[in-house]
BASEFI-892034 format. One record per residue (C-alpha): residue number from 1; residue in one letter; x, y, z. Coordinates in nm, 2 decimals, padded with zeros to 4 digits. Layout:
N
nr_rest_px_py_pz
NUM_A_X_Y_Z
...
This chain:
261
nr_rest_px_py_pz
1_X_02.74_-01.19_00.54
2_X_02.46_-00.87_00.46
3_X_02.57_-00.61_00.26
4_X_02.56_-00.33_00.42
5_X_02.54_00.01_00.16
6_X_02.76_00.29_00.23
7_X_02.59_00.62_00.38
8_X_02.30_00.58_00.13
9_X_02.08_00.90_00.03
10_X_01.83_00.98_00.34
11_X_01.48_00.87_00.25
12_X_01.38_01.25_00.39
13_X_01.61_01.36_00.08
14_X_01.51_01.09_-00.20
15_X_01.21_01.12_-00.44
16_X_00.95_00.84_-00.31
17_X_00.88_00.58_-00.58
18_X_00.95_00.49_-00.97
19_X_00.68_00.25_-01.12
20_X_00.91_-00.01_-01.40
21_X_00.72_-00.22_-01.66
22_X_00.71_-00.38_-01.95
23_X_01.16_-00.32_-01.97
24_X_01.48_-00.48_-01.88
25_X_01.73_-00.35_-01.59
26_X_02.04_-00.31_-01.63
27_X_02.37_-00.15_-01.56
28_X_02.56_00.03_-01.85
29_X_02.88_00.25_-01.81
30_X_02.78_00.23_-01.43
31_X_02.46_00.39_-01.51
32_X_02.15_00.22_-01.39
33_X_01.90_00.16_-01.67
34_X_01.61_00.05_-01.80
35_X_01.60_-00.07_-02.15
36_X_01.36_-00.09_-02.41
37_X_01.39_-00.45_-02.57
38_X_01.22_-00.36_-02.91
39_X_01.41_-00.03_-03.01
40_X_01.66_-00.07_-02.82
41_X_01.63_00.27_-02.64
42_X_01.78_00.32_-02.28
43_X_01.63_00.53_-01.96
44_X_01.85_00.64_-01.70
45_X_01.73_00.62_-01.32
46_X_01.94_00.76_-01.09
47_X_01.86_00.52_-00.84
48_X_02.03_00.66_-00.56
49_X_01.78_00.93_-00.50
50_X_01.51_00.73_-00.54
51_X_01.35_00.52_-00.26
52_X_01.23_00.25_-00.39
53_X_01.16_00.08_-00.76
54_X_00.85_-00.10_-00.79
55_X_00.90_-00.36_-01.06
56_X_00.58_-00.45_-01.26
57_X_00.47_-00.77_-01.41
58_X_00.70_-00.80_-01.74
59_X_01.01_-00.65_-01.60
60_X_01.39_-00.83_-01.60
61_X_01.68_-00.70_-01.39
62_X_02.01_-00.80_-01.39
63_X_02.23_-00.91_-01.10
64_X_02.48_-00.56_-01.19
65_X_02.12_-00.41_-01.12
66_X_02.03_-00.57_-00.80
67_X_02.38_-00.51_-00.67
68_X_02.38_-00.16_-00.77
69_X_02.07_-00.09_-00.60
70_X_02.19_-00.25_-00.29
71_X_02.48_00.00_-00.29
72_X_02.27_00.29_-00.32
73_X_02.04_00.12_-00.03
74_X_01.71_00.20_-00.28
75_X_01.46_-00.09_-00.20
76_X_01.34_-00.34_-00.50
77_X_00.98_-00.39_-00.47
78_X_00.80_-00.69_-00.69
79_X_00.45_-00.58_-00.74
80_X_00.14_-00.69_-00.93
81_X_00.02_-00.42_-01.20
82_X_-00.03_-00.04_-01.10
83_X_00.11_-00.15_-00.75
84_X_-00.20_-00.38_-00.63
85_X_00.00_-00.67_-00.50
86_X_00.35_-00.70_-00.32
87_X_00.51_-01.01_-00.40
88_X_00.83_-00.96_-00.26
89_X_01.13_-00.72_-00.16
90_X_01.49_-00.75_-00.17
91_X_01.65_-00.57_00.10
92_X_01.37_-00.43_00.32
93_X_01.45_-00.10_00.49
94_X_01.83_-00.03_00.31
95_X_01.98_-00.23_00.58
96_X_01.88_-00.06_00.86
97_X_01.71_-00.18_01.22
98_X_01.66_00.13_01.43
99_X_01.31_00.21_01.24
100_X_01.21_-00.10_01.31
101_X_01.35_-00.14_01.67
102_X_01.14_00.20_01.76
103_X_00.83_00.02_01.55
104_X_00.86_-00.31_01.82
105_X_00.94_-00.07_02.10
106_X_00.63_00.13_02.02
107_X_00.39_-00.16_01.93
108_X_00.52_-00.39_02.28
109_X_00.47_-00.12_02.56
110_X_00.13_-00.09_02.67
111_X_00.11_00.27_02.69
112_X_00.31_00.36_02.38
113_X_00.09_00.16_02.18
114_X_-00.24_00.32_02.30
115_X_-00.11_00.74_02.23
116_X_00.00_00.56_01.87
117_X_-00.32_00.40_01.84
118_X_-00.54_00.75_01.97
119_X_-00.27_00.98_01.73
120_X_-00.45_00.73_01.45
121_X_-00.77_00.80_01.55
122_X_-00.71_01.20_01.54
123_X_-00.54_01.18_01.21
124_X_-00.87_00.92_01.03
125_X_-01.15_01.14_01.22
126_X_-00.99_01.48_01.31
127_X_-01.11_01.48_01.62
128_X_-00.96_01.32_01.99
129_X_-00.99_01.02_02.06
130_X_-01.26_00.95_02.38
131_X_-01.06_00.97_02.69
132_X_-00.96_00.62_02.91
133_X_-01.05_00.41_02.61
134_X_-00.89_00.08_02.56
135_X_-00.78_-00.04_02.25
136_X_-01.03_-00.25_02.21
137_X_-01.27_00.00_02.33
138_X_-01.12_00.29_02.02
139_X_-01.14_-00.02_01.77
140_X_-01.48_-00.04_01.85
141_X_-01.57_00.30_01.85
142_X_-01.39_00.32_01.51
143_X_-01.60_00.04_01.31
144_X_-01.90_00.19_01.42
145_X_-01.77_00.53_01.33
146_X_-01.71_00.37_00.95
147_X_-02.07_00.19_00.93
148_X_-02.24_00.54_01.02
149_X_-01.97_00.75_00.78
150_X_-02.12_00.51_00.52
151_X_-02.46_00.52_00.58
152_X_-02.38_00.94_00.55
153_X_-02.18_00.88_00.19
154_X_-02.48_00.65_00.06
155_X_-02.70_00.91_00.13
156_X_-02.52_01.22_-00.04
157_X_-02.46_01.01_-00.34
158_X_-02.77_00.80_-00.32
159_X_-02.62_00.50_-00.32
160_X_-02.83_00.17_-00.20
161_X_-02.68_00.07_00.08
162_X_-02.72_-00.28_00.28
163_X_-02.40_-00.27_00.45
164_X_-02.06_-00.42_00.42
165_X_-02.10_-00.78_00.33
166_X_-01.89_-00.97_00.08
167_X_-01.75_-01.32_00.08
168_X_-01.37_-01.33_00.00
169_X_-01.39_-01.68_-00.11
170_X_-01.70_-01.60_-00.33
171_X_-01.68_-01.25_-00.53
172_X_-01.98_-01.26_-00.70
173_X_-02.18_-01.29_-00.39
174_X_-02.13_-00.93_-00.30
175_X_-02.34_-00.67_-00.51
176_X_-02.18_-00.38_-00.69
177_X_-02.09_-00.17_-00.41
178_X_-01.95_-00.45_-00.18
179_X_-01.71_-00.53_-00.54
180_X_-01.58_-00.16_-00.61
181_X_-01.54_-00.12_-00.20
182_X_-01.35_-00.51_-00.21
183_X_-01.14_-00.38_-00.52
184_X_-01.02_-00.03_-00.40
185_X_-00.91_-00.15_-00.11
186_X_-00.70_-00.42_-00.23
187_X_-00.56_-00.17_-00.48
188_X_-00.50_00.05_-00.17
189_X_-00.33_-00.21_00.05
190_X_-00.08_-00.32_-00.23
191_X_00.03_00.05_-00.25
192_X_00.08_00.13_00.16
193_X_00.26_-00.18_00.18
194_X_00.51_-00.08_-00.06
195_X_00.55_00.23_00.12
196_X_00.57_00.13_00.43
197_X_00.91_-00.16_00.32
198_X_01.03_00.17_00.14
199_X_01.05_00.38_00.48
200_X_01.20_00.09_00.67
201_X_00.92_-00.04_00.84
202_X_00.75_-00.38_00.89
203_X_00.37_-00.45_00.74
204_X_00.35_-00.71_01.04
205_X_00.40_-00.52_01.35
206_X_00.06_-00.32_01.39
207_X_-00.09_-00.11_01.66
208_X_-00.50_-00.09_01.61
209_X_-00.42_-00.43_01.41
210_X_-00.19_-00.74_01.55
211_X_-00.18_-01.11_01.47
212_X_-00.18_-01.07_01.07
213_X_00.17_-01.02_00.82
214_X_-00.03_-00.68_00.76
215_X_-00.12_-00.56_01.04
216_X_00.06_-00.21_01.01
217_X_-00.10_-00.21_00.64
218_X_-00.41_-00.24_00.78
219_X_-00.34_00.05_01.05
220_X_-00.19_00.28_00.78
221_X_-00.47_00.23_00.50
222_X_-00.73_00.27_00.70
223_X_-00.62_00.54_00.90
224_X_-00.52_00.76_00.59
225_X_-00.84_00.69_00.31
226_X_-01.16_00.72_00.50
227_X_-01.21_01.10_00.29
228_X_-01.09_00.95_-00.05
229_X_-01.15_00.60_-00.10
230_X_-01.42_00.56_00.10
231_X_-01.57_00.88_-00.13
232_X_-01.47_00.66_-00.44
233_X_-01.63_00.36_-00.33
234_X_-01.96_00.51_-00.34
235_X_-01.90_00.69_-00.62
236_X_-01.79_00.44_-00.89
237_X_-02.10_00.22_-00.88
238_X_-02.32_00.56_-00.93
239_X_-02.16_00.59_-01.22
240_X_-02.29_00.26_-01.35
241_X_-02.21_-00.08_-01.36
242_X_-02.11_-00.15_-01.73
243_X_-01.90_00.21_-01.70
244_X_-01.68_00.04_-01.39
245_X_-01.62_-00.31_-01.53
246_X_-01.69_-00.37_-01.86
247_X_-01.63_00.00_-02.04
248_X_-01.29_00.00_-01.86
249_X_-01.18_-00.35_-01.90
250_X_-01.12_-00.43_-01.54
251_X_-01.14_-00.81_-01.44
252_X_-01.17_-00.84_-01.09
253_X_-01.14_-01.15_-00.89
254_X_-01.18_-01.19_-00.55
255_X_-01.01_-00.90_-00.40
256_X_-00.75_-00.74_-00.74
257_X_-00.79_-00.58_-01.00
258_X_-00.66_-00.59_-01.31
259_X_-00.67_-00.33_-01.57
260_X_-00.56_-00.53_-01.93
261_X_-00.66_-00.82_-02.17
């Protein structure tokens, strides 16, 4: 039988997200906390008004924990380090099914799926969307819109610029702006995936995107970073390779990063 919490904290009321590593969860006096195992020092979280915990690499929780956070319907969200990579959730969207009955509804009707996909368009470009366009038609329209904003960033930060090619299967194919474009947006995917499972939602059912278990991450990320991360891509390898990979210490391989020894 699911648990099912009682009236939970809205998500509209909760802070968004607390980052754990490196500690052990637990539940003391009914408190939920994270301990340190070296000093033995405790942190409370009040994990009710929270709306999700995202557990780094090196972080134990207890069962008390678990159950505790299940109560306060806060979502528990496995993730690689600084957020990069989900790699799994307990209790996706605190229990609830009408966010993601109105996600299926929007995504399965024809029509509904098309103003979702052209309110996307608005919010990425700023503009309206080109009238009686298909979806197919706007996703068209949007990639070229991304190959020319591009060819525009190159330019003001005088970037080289061959285009987007890369080979998942074969990083060091791709030159240095292919890599920090490849990174970011793995970094960026990892962290709209945990927020959309914090508001309730599901990273397969996508509007602009179908067919993939990310389709909505693909939607949301792309939709919301074209002014900052598409800024940073070009920027990073301006500032010089051995500053971006080596200076920092970040290994990257295939499409993560990862920031330590």
């Amino acid at each position: 039988m699911a648990f099912i919490p009682l009236k939970p904290i809205p998500i509209k009321d909760r802070n968004s997200m607390i980052f754990v590593g490196m500690g052990r969860i637990d539940v003391r006096d009914g408190a939920f906390v994270v301990i340190d195992d070296v000093n033995g020092e405790r942190m409370h979280i009040p994990v009710g008004s929270i709306a999700c915990l995202l557990l780094d690499p090196g972080t134990r929780i207890s069962h008390a924990a678990i159950k505790l956070a299940a109560t306060t319907g806060t979502l528990l969200i496995w993730v690689g380090e600084a957020g990069v990579r989900v790699y799994s959730v307990g209790q996706p969207g605190g229990a609830r099914s009408d966010k993601l009955l109105y996600q299926a509804k929007l995504a399965l009707d024809p029509d509904l799926r098309l103003k979702v996909v052209r309110k996307m368009f608005e919010l990425r470009f700023g503009d309206v969307a080109p009238a009686r366009r298909s979806v197919d038609q706007l996703r068209g329209i949007e990639g070229a819109r991304v190959r020319k904003t591009y060819q525009k960033l190159a330019l003001k930060y005088d970037v080289k610029w061959k285009g987007r090619r890369y080979d998942p299967k074969d990083w060091e194919k791709g030159d240095v702006i292919n890599q920090c474009i490849s990174a970011a947006t793995a970094c960026l995917y990892g962290v709209t995936e945990a927020a959309i499972l914090a508001a309730g939602y599901a990273p397969a059912i996508g509007f602009l995107h179908t067919g993939k278990p990310l389709s909505f991450v693909y939607d949301m990320q792309t939709s919301s970073n074209l002014k900052l991360s598409y800024q940073l891509h070009l920027k990073l390898p301006h500032i010089g390779h051995y500053l971006l990979i080596d200076k920092l210490d970040w290994r990257v391989e295939k499409n993560s990063v990862n920031t330590r020894r």
